[in-house]
C-alpha positions in Angstrom: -107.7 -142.2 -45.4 -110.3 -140.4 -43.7 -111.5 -137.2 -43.9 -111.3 -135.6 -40.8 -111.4 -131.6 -40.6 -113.3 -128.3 -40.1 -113.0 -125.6 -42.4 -114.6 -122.2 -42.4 -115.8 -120.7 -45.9 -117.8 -118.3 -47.5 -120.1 -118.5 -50.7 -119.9 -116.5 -53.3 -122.5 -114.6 -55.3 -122.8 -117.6 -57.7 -122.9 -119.9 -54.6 -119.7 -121.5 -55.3 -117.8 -122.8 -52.3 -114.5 -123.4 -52.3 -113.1 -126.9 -51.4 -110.0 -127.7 -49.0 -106.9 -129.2 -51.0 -106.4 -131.3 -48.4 -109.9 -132.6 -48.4 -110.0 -133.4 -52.0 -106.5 -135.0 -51.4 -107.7 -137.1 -48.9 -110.8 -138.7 -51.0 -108.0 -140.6 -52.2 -109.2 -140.8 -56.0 -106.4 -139.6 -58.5 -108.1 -136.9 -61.3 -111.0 -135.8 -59.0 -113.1 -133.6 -60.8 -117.0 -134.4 -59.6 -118.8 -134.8 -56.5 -122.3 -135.2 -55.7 -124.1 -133.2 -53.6 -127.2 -134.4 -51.7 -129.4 -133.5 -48.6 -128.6 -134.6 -45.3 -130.0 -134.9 -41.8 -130.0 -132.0 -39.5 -130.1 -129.4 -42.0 -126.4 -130.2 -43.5 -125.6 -130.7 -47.3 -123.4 -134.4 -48.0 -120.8 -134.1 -50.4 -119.3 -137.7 -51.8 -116.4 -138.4 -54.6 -118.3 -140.6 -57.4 -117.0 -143.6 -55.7 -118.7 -142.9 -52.5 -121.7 -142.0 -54.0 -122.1 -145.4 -55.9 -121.1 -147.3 -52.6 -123.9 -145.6 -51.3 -126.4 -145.9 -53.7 -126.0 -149.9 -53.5 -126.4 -149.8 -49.4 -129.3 -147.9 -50.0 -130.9 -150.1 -52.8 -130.7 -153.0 -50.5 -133.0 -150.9 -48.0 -136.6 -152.3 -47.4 -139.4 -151.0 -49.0 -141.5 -149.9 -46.6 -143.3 -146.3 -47.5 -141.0 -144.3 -45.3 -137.9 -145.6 -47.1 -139.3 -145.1 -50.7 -140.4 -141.5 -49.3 -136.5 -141.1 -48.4 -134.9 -142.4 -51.4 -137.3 -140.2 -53.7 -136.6 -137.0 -51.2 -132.8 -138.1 -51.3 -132.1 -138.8 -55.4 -134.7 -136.4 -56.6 -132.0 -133.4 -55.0 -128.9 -135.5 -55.4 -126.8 -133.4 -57.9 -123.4 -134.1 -59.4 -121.2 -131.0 -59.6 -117.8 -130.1 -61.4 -115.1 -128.8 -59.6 -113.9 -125.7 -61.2 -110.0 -125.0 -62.0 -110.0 -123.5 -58.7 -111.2 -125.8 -56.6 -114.6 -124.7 -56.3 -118.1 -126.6 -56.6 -121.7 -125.0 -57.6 -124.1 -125.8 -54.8 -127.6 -126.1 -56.3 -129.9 -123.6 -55.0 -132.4 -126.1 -54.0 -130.0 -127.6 -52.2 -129.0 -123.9 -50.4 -132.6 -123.8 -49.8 -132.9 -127.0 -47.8 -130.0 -126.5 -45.6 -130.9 -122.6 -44.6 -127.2 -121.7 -46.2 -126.0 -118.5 -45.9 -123.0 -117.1 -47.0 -121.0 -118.2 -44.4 -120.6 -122.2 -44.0 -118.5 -124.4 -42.2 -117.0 -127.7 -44.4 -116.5 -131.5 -42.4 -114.2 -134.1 -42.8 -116.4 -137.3 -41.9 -115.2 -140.5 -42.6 -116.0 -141.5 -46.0 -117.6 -137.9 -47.3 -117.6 -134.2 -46.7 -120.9 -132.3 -45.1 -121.6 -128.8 -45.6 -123.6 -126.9 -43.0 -124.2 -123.2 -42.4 -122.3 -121.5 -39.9 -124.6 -120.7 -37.7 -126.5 -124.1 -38.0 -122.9 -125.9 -37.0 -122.6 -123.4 -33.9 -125.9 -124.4 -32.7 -125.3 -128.1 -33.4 -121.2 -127.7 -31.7 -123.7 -126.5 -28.7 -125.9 -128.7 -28.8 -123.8 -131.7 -28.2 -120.8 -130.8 -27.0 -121.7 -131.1 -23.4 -122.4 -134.6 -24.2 -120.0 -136.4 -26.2 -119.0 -138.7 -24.4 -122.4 -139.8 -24.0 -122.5 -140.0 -27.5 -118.9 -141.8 -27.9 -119.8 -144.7 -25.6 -123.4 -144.9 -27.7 -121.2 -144.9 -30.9 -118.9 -147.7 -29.8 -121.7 -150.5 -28.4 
């Protein structure tokens, strides 16, 4: 199934974020207890189920290796973490990670497709601004 959804949260002091049912539902993998946090584009944090992260990993090992790719995949592993969720549904989000994305306390949790993206509110509201004007624009560029 795929994960759809937007869901406001807030971090705590230990920077634990709380994770949808629903979302961790829709993964689809019975006994989910890790997830893998890595850096995104545009500021935003990707979260993946073990599963998605391996069927990741092997589209990006059959990337080229031109200089900018191997600058990508060292950026991308080197702050790839995997993360336990907690008896309450929460995750741990590395620091460096909180770092890279400007995180706050307040963030806003996405349903996309195959994986989950973490952004901070504020980022989200500028991005929702951004290119809301022009999505369909951005549909008919999706679908050629």
């Amino acid at each position: 199934m795929a994960l759809t959804g937007t869901y406001p949260r807030s971090l705590d002091d230990k920077l634990r974020l709380a994770i949808p049912k629903r979302l961790i539902e829709d993964f689809g993998e019975a006994e989910l207890t890790q997830f893998h946090f890595a850096p995104g584009t545009e500021k935003s944090l990707l979260l993946y189920s073990p599963k998605g992260f391996e069927r990741l990993s092997r589209r990006v090992s059959r990337m080229s290796n031109r200089p900018e790719v191997r600058a990508y995949k060292r950026f991308f592993y080197a702050n790839a973490e995997r993360v336990e969720l907690d008896a309450q549904g929460r995750i741990r989000i590395p620091e460096r990670l909180v770092s890279f994305a400007g995180i706050t306390r307040e963030v806003v949790i996405l349903g996309v497709h195959d994986h989950v993206e973490v952004w901070d509110a504020t980022t989200w509201g500028d991005f929702v601004a951004k290119n809301s004007q022009s999505f369909d624009e951005l549909a008919t560029m999706a679908f050629e």
